[in-house]
Wavefront OBJ file of the C-alpha trace (Angstrom):
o trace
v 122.571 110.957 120.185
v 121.772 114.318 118.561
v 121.005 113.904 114.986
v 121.086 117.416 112.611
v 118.101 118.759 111.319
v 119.120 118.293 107.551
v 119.844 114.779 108.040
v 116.477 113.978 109.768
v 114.966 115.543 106.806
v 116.957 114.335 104.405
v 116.085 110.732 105.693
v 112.250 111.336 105.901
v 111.816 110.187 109.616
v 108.772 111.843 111.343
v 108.072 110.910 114.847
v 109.007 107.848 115.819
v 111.944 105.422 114.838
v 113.356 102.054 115.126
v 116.288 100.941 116.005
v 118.263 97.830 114.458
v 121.459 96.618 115.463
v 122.962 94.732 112.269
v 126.787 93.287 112.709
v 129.104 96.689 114.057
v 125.999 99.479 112.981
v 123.442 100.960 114.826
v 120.595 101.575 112.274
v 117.666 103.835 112.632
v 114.720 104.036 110.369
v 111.690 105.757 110.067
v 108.854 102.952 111.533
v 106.833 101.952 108.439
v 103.103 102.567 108.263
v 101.278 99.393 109.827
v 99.607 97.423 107.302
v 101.016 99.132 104.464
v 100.200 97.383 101.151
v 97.880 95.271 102.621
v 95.498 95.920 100.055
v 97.627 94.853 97.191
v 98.899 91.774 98.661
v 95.159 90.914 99.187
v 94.557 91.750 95.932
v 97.574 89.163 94.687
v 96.275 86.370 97.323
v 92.183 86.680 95.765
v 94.091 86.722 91.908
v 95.735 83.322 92.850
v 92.893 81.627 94.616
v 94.956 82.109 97.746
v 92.125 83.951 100.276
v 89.407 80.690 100.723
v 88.718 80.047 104.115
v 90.625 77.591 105.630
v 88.548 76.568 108.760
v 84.638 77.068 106.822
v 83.638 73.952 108.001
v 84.198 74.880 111.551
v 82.344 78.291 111.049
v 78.791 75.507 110.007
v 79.251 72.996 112.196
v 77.139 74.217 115.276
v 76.980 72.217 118.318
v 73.413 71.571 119.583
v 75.032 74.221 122.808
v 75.812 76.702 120.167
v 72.000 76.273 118.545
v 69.949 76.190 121.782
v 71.977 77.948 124.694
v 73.733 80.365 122.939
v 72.113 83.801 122.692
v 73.249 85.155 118.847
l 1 2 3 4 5 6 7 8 9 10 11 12 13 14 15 16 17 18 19 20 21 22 23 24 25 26 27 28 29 30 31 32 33 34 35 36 37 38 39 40 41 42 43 44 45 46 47 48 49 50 51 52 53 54 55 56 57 58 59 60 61 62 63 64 65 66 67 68 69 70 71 72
């Protein structure tokens, strides 16, 4: 499929797309940055009391292996 120029620009796709196939359409979009907002939705998560470690007492319990054979 050849796409125009304008339209490409117009859309704001760089480099790479996706493809999406939604009822009778064929959609492409731009593929969104990786971790985008991240930061705020950690943010939202530490505001609500949402980002406590769920497995800490895992990360304390040592086996006696873990204390004497295991080189830290």
């Amino acid at each position: 499929i050849r796409i125009p120029k304008s339209i490409i620009d117009q859309s704001g796709i760089k480099n790479e797309v996706e493809l999406e196939v939604k009822d009778d359409k064929i959609i492409i979009k731009s593929l969104s940055e990786i971790r985008k907002n991240w930061n705020l939705a950690f943010q939202k998560m530490s505001k609500s009391n949402d980002d406590l470690l769920l497995d800490e007492n895992t990360l304390t319990d040592q086996s006696s292996w873990d204390n004497k054979e295991w080189t830290w």
